[in-house]
C-alpha positions as CSV (number, residue, x, y, z in Angstrom):
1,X,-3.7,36.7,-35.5
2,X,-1.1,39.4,-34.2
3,X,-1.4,40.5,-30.9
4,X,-2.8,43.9,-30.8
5,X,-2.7,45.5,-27.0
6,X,-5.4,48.5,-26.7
7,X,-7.1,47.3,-29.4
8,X,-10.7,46.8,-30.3
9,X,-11.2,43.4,-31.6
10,X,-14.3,42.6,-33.6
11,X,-16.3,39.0,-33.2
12,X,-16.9,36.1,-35.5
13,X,-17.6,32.7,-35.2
14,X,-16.6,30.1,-38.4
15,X,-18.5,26.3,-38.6
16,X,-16.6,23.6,-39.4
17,X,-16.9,20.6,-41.4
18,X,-18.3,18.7,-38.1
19,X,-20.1,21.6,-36.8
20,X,-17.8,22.3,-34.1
21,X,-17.7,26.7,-33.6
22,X,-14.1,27.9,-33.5
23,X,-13.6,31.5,-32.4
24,X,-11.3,33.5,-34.9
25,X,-11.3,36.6,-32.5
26,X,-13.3,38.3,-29.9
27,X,-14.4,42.0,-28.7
28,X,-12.1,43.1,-26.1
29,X,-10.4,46.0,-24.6
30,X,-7.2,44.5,-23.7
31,X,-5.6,45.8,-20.6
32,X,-1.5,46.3,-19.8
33,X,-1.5,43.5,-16.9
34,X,-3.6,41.1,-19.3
35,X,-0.8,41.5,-22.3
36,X,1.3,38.3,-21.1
37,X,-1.6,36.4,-21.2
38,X,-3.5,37.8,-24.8
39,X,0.1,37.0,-26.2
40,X,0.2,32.9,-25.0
41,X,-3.6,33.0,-26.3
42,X,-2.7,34.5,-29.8
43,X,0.3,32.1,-29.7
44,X,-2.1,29.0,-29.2
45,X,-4.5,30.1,-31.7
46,X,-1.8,30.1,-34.5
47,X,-1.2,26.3,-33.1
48,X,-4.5,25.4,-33.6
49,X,-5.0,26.8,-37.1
50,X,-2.0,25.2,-38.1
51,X,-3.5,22.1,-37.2
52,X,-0.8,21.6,-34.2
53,X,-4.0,20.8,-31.9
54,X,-1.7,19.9,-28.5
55,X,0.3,22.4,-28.6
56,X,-2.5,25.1,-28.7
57,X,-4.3,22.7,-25.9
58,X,-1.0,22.4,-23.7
59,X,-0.8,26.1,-24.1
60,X,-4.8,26.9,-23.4
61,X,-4.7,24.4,-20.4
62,X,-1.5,26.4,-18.7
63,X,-3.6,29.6,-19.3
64,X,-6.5,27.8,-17.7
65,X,-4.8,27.2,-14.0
66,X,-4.2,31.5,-14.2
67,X,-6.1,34.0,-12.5
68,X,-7.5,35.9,-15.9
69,X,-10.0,38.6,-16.6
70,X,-13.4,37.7,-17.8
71,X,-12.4,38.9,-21.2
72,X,-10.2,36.5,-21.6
73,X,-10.9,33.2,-19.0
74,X,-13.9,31.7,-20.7
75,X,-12.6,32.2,-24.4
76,X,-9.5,29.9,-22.9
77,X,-11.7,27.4,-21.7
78,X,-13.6,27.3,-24.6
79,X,-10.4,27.1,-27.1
80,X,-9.0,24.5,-24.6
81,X,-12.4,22.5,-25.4
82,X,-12.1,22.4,-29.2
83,X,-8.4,21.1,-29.2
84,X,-9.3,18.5,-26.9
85,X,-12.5,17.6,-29.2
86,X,-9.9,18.1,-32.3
87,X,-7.2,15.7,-30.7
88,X,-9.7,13.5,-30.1
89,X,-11.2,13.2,-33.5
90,X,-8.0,12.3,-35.2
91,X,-8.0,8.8,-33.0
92,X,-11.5,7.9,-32.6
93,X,-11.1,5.1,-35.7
94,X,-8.0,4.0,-34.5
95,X,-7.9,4.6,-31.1
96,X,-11.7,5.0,-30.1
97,X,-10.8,4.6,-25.8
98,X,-8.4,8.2,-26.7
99,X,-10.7,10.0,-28.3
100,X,-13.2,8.8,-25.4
101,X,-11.1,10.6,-23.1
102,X,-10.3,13.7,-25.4
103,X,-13.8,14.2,-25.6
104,X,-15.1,14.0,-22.1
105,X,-12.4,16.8,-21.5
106,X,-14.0,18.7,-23.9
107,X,-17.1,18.2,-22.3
108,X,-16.1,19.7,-19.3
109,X,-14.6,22.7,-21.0
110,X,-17.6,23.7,-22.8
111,X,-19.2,23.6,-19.8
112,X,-17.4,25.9,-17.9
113,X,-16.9,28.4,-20.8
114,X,-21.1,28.0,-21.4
115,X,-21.4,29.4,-17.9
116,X,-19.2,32.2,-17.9
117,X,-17.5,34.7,-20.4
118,X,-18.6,36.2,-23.5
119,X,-18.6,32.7,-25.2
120,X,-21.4,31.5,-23.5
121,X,-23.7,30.4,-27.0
122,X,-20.6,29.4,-28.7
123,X,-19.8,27.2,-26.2
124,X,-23.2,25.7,-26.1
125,X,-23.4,25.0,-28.7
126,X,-20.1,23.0,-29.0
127,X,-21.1,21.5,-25.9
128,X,-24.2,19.7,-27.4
129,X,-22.2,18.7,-30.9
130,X,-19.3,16.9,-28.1
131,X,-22.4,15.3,-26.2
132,X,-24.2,13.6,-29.2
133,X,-20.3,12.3,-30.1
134,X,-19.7,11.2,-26.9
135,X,-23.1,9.1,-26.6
136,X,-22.6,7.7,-30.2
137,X,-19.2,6.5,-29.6
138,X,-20.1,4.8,-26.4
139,X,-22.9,3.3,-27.8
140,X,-21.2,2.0,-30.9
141,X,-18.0,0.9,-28.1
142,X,-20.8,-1.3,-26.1
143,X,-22.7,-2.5,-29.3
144,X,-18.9,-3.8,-30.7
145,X,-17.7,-5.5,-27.4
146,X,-21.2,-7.9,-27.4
147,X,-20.8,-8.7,-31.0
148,X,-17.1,-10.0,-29.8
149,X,-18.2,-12.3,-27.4
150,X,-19.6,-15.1,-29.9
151,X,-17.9,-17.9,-29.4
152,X,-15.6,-16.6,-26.3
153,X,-14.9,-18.2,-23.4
154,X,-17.4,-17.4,-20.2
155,X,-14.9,-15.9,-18.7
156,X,-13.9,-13.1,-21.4
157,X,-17.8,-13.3,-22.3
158,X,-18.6,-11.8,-18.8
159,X,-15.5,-9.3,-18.4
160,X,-16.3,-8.0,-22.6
161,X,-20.0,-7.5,-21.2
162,X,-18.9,-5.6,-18.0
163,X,-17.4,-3.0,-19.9
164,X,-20.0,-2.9,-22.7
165,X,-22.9,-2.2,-19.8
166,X,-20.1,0.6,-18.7
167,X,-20.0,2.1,-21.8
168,X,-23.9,1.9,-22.2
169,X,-24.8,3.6,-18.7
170,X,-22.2,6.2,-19.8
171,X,-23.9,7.1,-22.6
172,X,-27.3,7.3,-20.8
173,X,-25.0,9.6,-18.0
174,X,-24.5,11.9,-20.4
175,X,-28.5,11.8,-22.3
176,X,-30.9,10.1,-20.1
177,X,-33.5,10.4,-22.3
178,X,-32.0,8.7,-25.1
179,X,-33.9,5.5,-26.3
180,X,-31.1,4.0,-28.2
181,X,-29.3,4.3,-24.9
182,X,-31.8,3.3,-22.7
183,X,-32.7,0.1,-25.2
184,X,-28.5,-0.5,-25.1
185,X,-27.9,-0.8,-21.3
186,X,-31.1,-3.1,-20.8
187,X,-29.7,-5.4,-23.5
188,X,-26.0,-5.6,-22.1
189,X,-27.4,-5.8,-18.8
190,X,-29.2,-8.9,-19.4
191,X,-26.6,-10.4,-21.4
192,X,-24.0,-10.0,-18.2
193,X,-26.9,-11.4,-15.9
194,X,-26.9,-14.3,-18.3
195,X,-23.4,-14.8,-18.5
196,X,-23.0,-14.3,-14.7
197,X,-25.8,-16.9,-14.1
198,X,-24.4,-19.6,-16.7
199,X,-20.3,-19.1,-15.1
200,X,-21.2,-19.1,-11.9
201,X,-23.1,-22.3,-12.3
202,X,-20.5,-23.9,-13.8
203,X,-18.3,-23.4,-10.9
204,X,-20.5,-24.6,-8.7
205,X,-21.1,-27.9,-10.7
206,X,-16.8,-28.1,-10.7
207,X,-17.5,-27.8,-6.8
208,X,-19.9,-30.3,-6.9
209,X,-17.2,-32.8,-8.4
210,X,-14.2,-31.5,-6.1
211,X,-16.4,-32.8,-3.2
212,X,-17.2,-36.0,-4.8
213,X,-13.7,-37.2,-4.7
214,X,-13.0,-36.4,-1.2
215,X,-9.7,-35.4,-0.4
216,X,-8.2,-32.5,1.3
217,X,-7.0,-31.0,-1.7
218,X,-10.0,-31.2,-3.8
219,X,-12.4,-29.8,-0.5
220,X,-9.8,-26.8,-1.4
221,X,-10.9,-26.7,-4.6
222,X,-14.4,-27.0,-4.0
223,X,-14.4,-24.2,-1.7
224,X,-12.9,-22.0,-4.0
225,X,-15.5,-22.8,-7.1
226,X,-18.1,-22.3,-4.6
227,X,-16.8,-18.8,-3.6
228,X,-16.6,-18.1,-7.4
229,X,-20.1,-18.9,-8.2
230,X,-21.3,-17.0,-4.8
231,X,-19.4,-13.4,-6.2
232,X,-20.9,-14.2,-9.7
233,X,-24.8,-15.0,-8.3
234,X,-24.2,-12.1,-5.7
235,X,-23.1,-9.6,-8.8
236,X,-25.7,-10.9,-11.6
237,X,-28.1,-10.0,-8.5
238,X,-26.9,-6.5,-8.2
239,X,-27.9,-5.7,-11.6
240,X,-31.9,-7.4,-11.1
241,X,-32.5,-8.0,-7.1
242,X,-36.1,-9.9,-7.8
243,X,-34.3,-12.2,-10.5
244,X,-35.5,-15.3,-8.9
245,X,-33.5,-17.9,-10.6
246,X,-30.3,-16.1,-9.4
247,X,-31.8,-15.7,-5.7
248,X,-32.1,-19.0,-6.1
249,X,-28.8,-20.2,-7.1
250,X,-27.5,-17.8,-4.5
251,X,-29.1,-20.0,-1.4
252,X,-28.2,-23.0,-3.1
253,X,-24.9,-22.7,-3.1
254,X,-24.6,-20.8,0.2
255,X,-25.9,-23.8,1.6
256,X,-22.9,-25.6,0.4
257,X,-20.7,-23.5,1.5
258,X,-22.1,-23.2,5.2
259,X,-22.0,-27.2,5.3
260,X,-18.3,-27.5,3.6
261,X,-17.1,-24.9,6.7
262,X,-19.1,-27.2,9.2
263,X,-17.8,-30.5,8.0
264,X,-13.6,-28.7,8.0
265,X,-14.7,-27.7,11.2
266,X,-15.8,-30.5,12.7
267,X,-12.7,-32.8,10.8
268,X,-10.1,-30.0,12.6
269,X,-11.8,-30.6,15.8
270,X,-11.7,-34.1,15.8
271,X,-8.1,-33.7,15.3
272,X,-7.7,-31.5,17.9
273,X,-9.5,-34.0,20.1
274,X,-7.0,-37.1,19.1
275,X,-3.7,-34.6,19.6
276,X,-4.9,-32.9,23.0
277,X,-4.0,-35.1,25.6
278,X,-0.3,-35.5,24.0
279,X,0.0,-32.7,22.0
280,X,-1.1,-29.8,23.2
281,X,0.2,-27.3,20.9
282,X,-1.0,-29.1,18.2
283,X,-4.3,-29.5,19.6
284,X,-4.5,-26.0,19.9
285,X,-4.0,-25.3,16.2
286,X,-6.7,-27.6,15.1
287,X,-8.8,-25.8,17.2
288,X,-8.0,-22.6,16.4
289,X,-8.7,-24.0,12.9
290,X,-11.8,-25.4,13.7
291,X,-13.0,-22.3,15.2
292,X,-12.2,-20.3,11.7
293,X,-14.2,-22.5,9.8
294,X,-17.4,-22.2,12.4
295,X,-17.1,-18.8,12.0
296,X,-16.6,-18.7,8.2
297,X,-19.9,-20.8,8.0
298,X,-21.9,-18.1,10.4
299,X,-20.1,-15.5,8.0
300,X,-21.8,-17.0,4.8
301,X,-25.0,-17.6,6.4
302,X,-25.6,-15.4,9.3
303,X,-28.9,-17.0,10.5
304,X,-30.7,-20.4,10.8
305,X,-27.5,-22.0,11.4
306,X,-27.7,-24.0,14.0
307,X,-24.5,-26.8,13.7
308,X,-22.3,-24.1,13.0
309,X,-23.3,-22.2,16.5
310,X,-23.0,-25.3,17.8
311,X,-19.8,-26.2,16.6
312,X,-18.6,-23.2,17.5
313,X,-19.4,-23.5,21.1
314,X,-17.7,-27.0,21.5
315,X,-14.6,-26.3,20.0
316,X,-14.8,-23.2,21.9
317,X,-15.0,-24.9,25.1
318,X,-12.5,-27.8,24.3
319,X,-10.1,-24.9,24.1
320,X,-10.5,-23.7,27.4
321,X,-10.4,-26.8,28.9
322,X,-7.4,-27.1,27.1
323,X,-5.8,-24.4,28.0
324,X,-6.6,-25.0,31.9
325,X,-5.2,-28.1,31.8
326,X,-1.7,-26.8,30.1
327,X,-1.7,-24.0,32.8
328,X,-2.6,-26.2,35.9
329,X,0.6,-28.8,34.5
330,X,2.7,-25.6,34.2
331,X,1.7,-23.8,37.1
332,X,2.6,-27.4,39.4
333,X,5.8,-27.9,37.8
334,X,6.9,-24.2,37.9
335,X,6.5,-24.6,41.7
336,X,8.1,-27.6,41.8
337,X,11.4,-26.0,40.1
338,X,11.2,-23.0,42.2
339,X,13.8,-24.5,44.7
340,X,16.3,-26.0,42.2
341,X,16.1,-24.2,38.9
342,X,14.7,-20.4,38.7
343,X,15.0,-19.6,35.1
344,X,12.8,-22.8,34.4
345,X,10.1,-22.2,37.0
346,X,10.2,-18.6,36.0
347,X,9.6,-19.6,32.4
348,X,6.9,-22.3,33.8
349,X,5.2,-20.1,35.7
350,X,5.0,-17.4,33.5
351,X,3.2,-19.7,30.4
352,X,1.0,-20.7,33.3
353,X,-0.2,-17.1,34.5
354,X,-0.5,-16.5,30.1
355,X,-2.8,-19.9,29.5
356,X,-5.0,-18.9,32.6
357,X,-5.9,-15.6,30.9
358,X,-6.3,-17.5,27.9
359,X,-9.0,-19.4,29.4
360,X,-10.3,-16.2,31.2
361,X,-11.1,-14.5,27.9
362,X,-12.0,-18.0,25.9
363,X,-14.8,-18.4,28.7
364,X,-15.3,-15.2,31.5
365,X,-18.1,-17.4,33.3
366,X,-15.6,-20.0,34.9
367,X,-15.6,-19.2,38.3
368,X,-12.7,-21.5,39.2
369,X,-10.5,-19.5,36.5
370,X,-9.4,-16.0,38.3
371,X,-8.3,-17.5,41.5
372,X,-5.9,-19.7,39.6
373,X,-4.7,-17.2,37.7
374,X,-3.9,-14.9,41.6
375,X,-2.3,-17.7,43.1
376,X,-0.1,-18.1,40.5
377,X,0.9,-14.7,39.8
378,X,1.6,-14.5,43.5
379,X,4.3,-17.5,43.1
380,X,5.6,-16.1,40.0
381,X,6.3,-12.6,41.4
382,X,9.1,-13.6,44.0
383,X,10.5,-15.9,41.6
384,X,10.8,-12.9,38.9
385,X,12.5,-10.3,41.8
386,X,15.2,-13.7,42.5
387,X,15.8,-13.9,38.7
388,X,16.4,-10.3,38.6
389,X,18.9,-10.4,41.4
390,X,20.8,-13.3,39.5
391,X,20.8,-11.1,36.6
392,X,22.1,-8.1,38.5
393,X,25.1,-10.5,39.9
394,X,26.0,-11.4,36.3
395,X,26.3,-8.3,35.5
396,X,28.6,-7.1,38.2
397,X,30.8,-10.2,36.8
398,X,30.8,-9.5,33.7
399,X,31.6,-5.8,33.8
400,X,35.2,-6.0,34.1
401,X,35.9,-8.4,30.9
402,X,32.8,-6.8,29.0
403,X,30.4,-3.6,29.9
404,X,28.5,-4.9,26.7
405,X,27.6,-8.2,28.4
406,X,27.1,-6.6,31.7
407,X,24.3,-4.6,30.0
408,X,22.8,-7.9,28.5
409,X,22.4,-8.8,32.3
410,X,20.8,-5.7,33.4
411,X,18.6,-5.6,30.7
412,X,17.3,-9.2,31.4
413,X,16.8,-8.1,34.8
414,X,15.1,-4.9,34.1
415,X,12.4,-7.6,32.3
416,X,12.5,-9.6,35.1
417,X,11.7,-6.8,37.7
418,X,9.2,-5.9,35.0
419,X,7.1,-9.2,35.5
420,X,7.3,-8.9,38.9
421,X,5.7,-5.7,39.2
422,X,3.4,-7.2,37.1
423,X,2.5,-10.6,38.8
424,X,2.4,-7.9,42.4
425,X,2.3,-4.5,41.4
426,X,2.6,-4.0,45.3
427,X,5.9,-5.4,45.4
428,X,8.4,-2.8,46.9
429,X,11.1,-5.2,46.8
430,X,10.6,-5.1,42.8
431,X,10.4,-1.5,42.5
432,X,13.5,-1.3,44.3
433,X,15.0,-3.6,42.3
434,X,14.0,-1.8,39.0
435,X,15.2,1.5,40.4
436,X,18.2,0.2,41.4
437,X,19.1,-2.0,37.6
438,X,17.9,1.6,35.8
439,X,20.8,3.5,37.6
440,X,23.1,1.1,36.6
441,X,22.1,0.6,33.3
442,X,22.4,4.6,32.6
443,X,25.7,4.5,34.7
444,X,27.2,1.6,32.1
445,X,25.5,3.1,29.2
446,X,27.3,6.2,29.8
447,X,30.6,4.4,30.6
448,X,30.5,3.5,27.5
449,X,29.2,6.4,25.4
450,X,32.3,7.8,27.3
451,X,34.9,4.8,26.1
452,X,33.7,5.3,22.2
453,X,34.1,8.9,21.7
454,X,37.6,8.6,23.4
455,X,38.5,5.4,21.0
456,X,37.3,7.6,18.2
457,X,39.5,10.8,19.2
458,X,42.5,8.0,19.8
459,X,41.9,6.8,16.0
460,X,41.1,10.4,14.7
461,X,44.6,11.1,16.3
462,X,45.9,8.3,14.9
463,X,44.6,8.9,11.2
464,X,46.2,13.0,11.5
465,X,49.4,11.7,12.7
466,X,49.7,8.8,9.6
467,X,48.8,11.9,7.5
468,X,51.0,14.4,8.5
469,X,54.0,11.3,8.0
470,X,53.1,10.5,4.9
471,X,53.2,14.2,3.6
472,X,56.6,14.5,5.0
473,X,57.7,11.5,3.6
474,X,56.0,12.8,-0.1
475,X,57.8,16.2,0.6
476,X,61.7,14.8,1.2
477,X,61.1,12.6,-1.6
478,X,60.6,15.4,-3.5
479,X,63.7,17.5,-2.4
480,X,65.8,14.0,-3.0
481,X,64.4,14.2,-6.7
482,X,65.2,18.3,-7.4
483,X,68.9,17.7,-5.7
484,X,69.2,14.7,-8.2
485,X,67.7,17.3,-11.4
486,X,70.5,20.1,-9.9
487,X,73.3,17.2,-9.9
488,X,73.0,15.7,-13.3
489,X,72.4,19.2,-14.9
490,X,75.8,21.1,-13.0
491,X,78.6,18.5,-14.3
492,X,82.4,19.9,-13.3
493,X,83.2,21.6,-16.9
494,X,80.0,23.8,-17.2
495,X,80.9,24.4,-12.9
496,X,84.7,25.4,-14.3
497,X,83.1,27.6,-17.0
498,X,80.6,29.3,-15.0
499,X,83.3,29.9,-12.4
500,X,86.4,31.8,-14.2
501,X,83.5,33.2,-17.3
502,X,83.6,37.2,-16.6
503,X,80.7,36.8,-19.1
504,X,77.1,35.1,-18.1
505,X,76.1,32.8,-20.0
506,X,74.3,33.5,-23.4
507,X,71.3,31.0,-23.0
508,X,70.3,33.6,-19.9
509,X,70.4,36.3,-21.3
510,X,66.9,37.0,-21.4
511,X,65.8,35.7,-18.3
């Protein structure tokens, strides 16, 4: 079709072998601004009756994201629709997923050119020929995939009946009302319940084998099977809630599961227990161990769980007294060290003041906590302010051989004063101290700054000079080499001859 611009065209619709309408042409009055756009149109529609389907769809689809008059916008859309059910159709024995996808785009392009444009029945029409496609195909997609699980394993037999049931509710998306559709996603259904039931017992009888043997390893495995067989009750469920086999497989094996996170609870507690009076850090882990496997039991079953709530609340209170006992052995010794060593103490002290808040958030009731926790921030803030100082002196040392390890210093006392503030946020003394280690700090910092710009202007300096020598050198290398040329072509007899010659030369003669 040749573009004709104030034209009248006239309308006709032809039906192809499928049934699909295609629109040869269509009235319009073609305005000056809308030429561009008729010509890309006209341009596509030569694509598509030469069979070049995603060409004229590229082209259609570019035309779609435009801002074009009615006469034109829904005849686009429309167009764009039949190459996308064309493209489609060439794939769907081959390639059936493809022309899955071609198709639904078709769908959605029918259906904005049926509600807008002069194409409105056309595109109706098209519409419902794409929709009966699209429901066939997925039915025929879902009805394949459960023939293919016969003899699979259950694994592939559940994920080949996932996406048949995803095919089959598409088709009933698209016709609700469909019986062969309907009839389709009850049967997958119950075949994925099926298979869902019969894998996730499985796992749970490999669970059941795991814990008969005993060891750590295999209580790993167990776990795992049992969390398997938990997803595949839990989803089988989604898809029948009243299915009362499957409810019942699901409490069956979160029982297990509850009582394997009790019994790794209680083992890591016990552990804890053995390591606590010698191994403190050690202890702690098994209880902090313990405590996730309490809480992992409560997570799996939320209520009537007694042993786990009990468990819970042991381990939880072993851990406090734990950390008590840590602080009260830190907090002594940090005290102790105050007079001899002030980095230790103020280490000591400091892992003191940390495992009393510990204990303040592992239990907020203990009376006897908080005052422990004052005193010893009270000890631990002079100690800070004097480890401050030291680090202020170091620095004032160290400054003359290195304003990099002066600034080391200051920084570890800016910390320190930090702390101390802390531990006694009424603390003058450490607020002077602070002040007094920031103005330093910016005075070095700046020292510096100052030093690295100058070293870079000395080496800039240096770098022009090396340049400018080396170009000199390059140049009177180069005057050497034109003297040497001049030499070697003036020898004494052509000198002579050029001298007493009233004549110049012939071979300059046009120069």
């Amino acid at each position: 079709m040749n573009f004709q611009p104030a034209a009248s065209w006239r309308s006709s619709v032809s039906a192809v072998a499928t049934g699909l309408v295609f629109l040869c042409a269509a009235d319009a009055v073609v305005a000056a601004e809308s030429v561009a756009a008729w010509k890309q149109y006209n341009a596509a529609l030569e694509a598509y009756r030469g069979g070049d389907f995603a060409k004229a769809d590229e082209a259609w689809q570019v035309l779609s994201t435009a801002e074009l008059p009615d006469a034109i916008g829904g005849k686009v859309w429309f167009q764009s629709g039949n190459a996308a059910f064309r493209i489609g159709e060439r794939t769907v024995k081959d390639e059936p997923e493809n022309a899955l996808r071609e198709w639904m785009r078709a769908r959605e392009a029918f259906r904005v050119a049926s509600s807008k444009g002069p194409v409105r029945t056309e595109a109706k029409l098209n519409l419902d020929l794409v929709e009966r496609n699209l429901v066939r195909l997925n039915l025929d997609l879902a009805t394949k995939l459960e023939a293919s699980t016969k003899n699979q394993p259950i694994d592939k037999t559940v994920e080949l009946l996932q996406a048949a049931t995803v095919y089959a509710h598409q088709a009933t998306d698209i016709a609700p009302e469909n019986a062969e559709a309907k009839e389709t996603v009850i049967r997958t259904e119950k075949g994925l319940r099926e298979a869902l039931q019969k894998k996730g017992r499985e796992l749970e009888n490999k669970a059941d084998e795991a814990l008969k043997r005993g060891n750590q390893w295999d209580r790993v495995q167990a776990k795992q099977h049992l969390d398997g067989a938990l997803s595949d009750f839990e989803a089988g469920l989604s898809l029948a809630p009243k299915d009362g086999t499957l409810n019942l497989d699901r409490q069956r094996v979160v029982e297990k599961l509850a009582k394997l996170h009790i019994d790794n609870g209680s083992a890591e507690k016990k552990r804890g227990d053995q390591s606590a009076k010698w191994e403190p850090d050690d202890a702690e882990k098994h209880y902090r161990e313990a405590l996730a496997e309490f809480d992992q039991s409560l997570g799996v079953k939320p209520h009537n769980n007694g042993e786990a709530e009990r468990g819970r609340e042991e381990v939880l209170k072993a851990l406090e007294q734990l950390e008590l006992r840590e602080a009260d052995r830190l907090a002594k010794q940090g005290r102790e060290d105050i007079p001899r060593a002030t980095e230790r103490a103020a280490e000591e002290l400091t892992e003191a003041v940390e495992r009393y808040q510990e204990a303040m958030d592992l239990n907020p009731e203990n009376a006897q906590t908080p005052p422990k926790l004052e005193a010893t921030k009270k000890d631990l803030a002079p100690v800070m302010e004097k480890l401050g100082q030291l680090e202020q002196q170091r620095a004032q040392q160290a400054e003359k051989r290195s304003p990099q390890e002066a600034v080391q210093h200051l920084e570890k006392a800016e910390t320190a004063f930090d702390r101390a503030q802390q531990a006694d946020p009424k603390s003058e003394s450490a607020q002077k101290g602070a002040g007094e280690v920031q103005k330093e700090l910016d005075r070095l910092r700046q020292k510096m700054g100052a030093q690295a710009q100058g070293k870079a202007g000395e080496e800039g300096q240096k770098d022009k000079d090396a340049k400018e020598a080396k170009a000199g050198k390059e140049l009177a290398e180069m005057m050497e080499e034109l003297k040497r040329e001049q030499a070697q072509q003036m020898d004494p007899g052509r000198r002579r001859q050029e001298r007493f010659s009233s004549q110049p030369p012939r071979t300059t003669r046009h120069w």
